[in-house]
C-alpha positions in Angstrom: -15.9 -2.9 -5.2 -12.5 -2.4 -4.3 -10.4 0.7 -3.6 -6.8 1.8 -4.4 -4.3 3.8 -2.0 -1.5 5.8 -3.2 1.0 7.5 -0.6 1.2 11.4 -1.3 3.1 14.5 -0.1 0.4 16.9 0.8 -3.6 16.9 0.6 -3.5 18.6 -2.5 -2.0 16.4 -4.7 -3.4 14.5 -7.0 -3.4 10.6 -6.3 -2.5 9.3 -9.3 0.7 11.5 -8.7 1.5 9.8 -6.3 2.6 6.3 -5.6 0.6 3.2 -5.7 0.9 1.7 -2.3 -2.2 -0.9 -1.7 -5.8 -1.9 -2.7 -8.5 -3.5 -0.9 -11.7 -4.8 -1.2 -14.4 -6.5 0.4 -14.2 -9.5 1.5 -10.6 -9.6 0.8 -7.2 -8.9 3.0 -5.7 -5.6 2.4 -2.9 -5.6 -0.6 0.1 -4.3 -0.7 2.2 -2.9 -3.8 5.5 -4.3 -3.0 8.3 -2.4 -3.7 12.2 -3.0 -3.1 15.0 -1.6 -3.9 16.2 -2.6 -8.0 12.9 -3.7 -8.2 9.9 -1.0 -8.8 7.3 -1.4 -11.7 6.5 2.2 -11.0 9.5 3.2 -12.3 11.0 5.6 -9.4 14.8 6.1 -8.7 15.9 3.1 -6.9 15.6 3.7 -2.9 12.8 6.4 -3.4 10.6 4.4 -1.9 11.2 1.1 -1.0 9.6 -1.3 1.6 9.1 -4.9 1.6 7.2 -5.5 4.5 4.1 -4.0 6.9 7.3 -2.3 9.7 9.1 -0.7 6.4 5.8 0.1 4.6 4.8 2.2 8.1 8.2 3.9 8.2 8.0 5.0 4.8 4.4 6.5 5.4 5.4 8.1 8.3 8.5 9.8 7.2 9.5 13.6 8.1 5.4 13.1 9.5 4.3 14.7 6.1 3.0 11.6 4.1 -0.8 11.3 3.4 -2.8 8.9 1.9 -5.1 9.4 -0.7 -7.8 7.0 -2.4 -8.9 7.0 -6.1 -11.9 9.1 -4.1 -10.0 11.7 -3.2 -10.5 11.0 0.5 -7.4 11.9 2.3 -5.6 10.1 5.5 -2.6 10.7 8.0 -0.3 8.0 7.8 -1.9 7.0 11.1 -5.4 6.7 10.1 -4.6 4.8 7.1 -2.3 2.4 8.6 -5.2 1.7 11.9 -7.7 1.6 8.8 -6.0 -1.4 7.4 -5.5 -2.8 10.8 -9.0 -2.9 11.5 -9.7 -4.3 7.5 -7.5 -7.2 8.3 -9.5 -7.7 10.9 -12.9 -7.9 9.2 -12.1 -9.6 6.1 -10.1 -12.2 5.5 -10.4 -13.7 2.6 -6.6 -14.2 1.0 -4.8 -13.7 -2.6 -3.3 -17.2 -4.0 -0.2 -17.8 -2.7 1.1 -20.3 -5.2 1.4 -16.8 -7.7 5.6 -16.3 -7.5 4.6 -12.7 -7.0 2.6 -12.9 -4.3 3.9 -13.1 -0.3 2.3 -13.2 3.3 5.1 -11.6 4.8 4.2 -11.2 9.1 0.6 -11.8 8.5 0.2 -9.0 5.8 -0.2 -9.4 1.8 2.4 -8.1 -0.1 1.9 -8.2 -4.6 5.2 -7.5 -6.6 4.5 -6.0 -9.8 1.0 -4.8 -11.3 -2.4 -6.6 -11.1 -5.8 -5.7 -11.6 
């Protein structure tokens, strides 16, 4: 079973509100959505939120410290927690995406996907 992360402004927002930022599931390495700037399949303003690798990803999530996390469960995390959380994934599964995809990039030893997949 895998589970899908979306970046959010407070607790009470709703996560598909928010924006799509990574997926994991077991077995596998924690996924990124990748997103840059002239480049989003989530159709935001360009520079809204762009990151391209894990540094810019944590920045983003820890901006003006009032980002959360929230899972398709509803379970809610500090930027912190979510980003020792994927930490300790990496960790404990390591199974990786094909790299031969043109959309898909190891980028510092994390997973990055541009574009949608399921």
């Amino acid at each position: 079973m895998s589970t899908n992360f979306y970046s959010v402004e407070n607790k009470e927002q709703n996560y598909w509100e928010g924006v799509f930022i990574a997926k994991r599931a077991g077995g596998w390495v924690p996924q990124f959505k990748w997103h840059r700037e002239n480049f989003c399949s989530c159709d935001c303003p360009d520079g809204t939120h762009n990151y391209r690798n894990w540094d810019e990803l944590k920045k983003f999530l820890r901006r003006n410290n009032q980002q959360y996390v929230k899972d398709e469960y509803d379970e809610v995390y500090t930027a912190s927690e979510f980003i020792e959380m994927m930490r300790e994934w990496r960790k404990e599964n390591n199974r990786e995406p094909d790299s031969s995809r043109r959309s898909t990039w190891k980028i510092n030893g994390w997973w990055f996907i541009k574009g949608n997949w399921s």
